[in-house]
C-alpha positions in Angstrom: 0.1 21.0 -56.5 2.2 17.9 -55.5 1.1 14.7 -56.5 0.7 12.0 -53.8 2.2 8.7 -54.4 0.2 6.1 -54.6 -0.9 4.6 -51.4 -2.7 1.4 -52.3 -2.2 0.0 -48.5 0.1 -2.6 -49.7 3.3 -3.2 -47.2 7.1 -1.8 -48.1 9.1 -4.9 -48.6 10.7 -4.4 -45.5 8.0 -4.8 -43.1 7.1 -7.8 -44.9 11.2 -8.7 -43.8 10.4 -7.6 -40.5 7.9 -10.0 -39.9 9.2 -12.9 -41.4 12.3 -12.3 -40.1 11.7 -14.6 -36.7 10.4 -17.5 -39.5 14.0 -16.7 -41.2 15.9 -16.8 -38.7 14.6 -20.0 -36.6 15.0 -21.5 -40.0 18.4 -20.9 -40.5 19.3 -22.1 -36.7 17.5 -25.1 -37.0 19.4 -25.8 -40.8 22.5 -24.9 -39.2 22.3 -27.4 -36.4 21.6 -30.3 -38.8 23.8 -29.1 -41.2 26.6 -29.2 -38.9 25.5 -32.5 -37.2 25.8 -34.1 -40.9 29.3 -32.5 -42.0 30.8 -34.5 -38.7 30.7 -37.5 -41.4 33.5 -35.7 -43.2 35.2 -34.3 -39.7 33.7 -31.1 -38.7 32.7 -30.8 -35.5 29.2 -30.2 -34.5 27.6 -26.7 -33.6 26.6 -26.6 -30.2 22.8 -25.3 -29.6 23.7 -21.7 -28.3 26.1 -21.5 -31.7 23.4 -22.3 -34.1 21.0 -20.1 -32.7 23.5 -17.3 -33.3 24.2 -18.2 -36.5 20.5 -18.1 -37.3 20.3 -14.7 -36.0 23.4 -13.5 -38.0 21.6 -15.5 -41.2 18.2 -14.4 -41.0 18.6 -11.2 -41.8 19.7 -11.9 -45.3 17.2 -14.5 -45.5 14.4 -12.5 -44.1 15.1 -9.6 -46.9 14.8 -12.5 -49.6 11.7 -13.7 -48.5 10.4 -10.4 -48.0 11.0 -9.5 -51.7 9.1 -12.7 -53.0 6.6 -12.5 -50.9 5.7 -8.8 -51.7 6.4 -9.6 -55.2 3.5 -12.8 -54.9 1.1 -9.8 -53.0 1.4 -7.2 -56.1 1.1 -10.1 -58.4 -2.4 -11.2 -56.4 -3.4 -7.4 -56.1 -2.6 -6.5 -59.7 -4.8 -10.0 -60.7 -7.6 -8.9 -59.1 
């Protein structure tokens, strides 16, 4: 017989990324924005709303999957302290 893997109920990593990925990528709009509105000291010009918001889309993807990772790394590290 086949063993089963182990299926302890904890989440894959990327449905953990999955939901945080509206977190991530609000995040990185809102970061974006500010960022940009501060580089106009050094003459950039700023992002405009609509820009931001799809550079936080295009960004929190990436940023999702990281935060995914540690937080299913901090949920084995709780389950495995139990």
């Amino acid at each position: 017989m086949a063993e089963q893997p182990e299926t302890s109920g904890r989440w894959p990593v990327w449905a953990v990324a999955l939901v945080l990925y509206p977190l991530a990528a609000g995040a990185a709009a809102v970061n974006l924005f500010f960022l940009f509105l501060v580089l106009q000291a050094v003459g950039l010009r700023a992002l405009t709303p609509i820009e931001s918001i799809v550079g936080g889309i295009i960004l929190g993807i990436p940023f999702a999957w990281i935060s995914g990772k540690w937080m299913h790394g901090l949920i084995k590290q709780a389950e495995e302290d139990a």
